[in-house]
N, C-alpha and C positions, 0 to 999 in steps of 0.2 A: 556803828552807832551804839547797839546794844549794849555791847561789851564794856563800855567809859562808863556806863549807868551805875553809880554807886546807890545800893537801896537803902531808903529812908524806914525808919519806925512811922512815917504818916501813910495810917488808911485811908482812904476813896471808898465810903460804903454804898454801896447799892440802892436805891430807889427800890421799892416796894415792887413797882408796875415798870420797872424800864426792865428790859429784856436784850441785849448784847447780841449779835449777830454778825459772825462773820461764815466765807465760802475759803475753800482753799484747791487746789487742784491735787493732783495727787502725789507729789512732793511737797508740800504742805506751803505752799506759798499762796500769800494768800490774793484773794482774784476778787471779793467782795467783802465791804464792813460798813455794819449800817450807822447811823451817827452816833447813838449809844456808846457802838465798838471807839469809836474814832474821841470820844468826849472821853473816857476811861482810860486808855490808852496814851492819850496825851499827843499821839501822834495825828499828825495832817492824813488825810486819805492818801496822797502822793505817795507819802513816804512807807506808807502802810501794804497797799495795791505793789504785787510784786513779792514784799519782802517775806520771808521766812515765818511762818506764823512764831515760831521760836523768841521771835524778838519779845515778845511778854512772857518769856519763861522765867520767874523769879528764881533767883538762885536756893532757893530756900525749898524748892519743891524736888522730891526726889525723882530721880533717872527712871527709877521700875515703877511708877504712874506714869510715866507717858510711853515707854515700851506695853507696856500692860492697855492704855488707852489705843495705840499704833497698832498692835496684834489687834485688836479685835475689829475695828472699823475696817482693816485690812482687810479681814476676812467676811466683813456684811456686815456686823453688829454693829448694834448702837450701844453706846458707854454712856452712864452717867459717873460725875466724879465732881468731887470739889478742887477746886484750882487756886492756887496763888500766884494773881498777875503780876507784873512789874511794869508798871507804866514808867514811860519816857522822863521823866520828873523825878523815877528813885522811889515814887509812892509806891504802893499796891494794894488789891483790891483783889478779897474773895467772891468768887463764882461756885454757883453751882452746873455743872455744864453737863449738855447732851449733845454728845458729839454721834453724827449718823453720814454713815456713806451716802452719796448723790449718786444716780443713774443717770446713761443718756439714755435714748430713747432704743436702742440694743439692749438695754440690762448691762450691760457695763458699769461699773464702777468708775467716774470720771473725777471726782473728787468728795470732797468730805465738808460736810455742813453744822455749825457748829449754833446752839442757843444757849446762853447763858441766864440765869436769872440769881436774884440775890439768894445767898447761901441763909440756911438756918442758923442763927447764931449758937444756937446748945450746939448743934453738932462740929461746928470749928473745934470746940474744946477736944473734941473726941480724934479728929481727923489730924489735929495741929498735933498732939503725942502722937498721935500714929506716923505722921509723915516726918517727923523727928527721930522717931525709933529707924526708918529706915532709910533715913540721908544718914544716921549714922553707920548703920550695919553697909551702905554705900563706900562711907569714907573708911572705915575696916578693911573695907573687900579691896578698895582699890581701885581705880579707874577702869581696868578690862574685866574686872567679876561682879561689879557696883551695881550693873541694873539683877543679875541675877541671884546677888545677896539680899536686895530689900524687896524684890518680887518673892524670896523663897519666906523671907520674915511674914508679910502680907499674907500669905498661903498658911503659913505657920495659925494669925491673930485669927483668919477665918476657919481653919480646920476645930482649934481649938474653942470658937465661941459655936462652932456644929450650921456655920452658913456659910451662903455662896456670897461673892463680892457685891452681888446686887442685894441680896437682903440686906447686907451690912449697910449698904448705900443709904437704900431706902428706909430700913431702920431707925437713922440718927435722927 
């Protein structure tokens, strides 16, 4: 279904006070989405429940943020990032997300919990050339060097500006 999705130039912008919520297990499928998720998404719960959280991956969003988002939650961390959805409809729709690992009741890592709330408008400006500079340094590299050419760019923009990914976040 994903993949027929041609995207549109119409955004979907965020409500002040609505808040986006979905659960995923640890293959990232996703296991809960609250109706915020399901209203933005365009998708039914049905068809949501199950599938690949992937399926709102806008084509427009580069490979090494969600490698970059995948390592760290992997490993216990929580990531904040900005996100470009692609709802079912072709639209999309910026988030500001904090993605955190889920425990069971062992300390196990059992899957990954994700809040969304509306993005800061100044800071798209900043994020949108950033995540452009490295879908392109992506499409240079090539399909197998793609996520570790806009991941090494990204390290590059933070080395250079003298912060960690999360300053920068939190900065915009």
């Amino acid at each position: 279904m994903k993949n027929s999705i041609q995207p549109t130039n119409q955004e979907k912008v965020m409500r002040e006070n609505d808040f986006i919520v979905s659960k995923t297990d640890l293959k990232g499928r996703i296991t809960y989405g609250n109706e915020i998720f399901i209203e933005f998404s365009g998708y039914s719960e049905a068809e949501l429940i199950g599938a690949q959280h992937n399926i709102i991956r806008h084509p427009g969003m580069p490979r090494g943020v969600f490698k970059f988002l995948w390592d760290n939650i992997a490993s216990g961390n929580e990531v904040f990032a900005y996100v470009k959805n692609l709802a079912k409809d072709g639209s999309f729709y910026w988030v500001f997300a904090n993605v955190t690992p889920d425990y069971d009741a062992a300390g196990q890592i059992c899957g990954y919990l994700s809040v969304r709330r509306a993005p800061k408008r100044s800071a798209l400006q900043v994020i949108e050339g950033l995540y452009r500079a490295m879908s392109e340094a992506e499409t240079k590299a090539g399909p197998r060097d793609a996520c570790e050419a806009s991941l090494a760019l990204l390290m590059g923009v933070l080395k250079e500006k003298g912060m960690s990914y999360e300053e920068l976040i939190h900065a915009l």
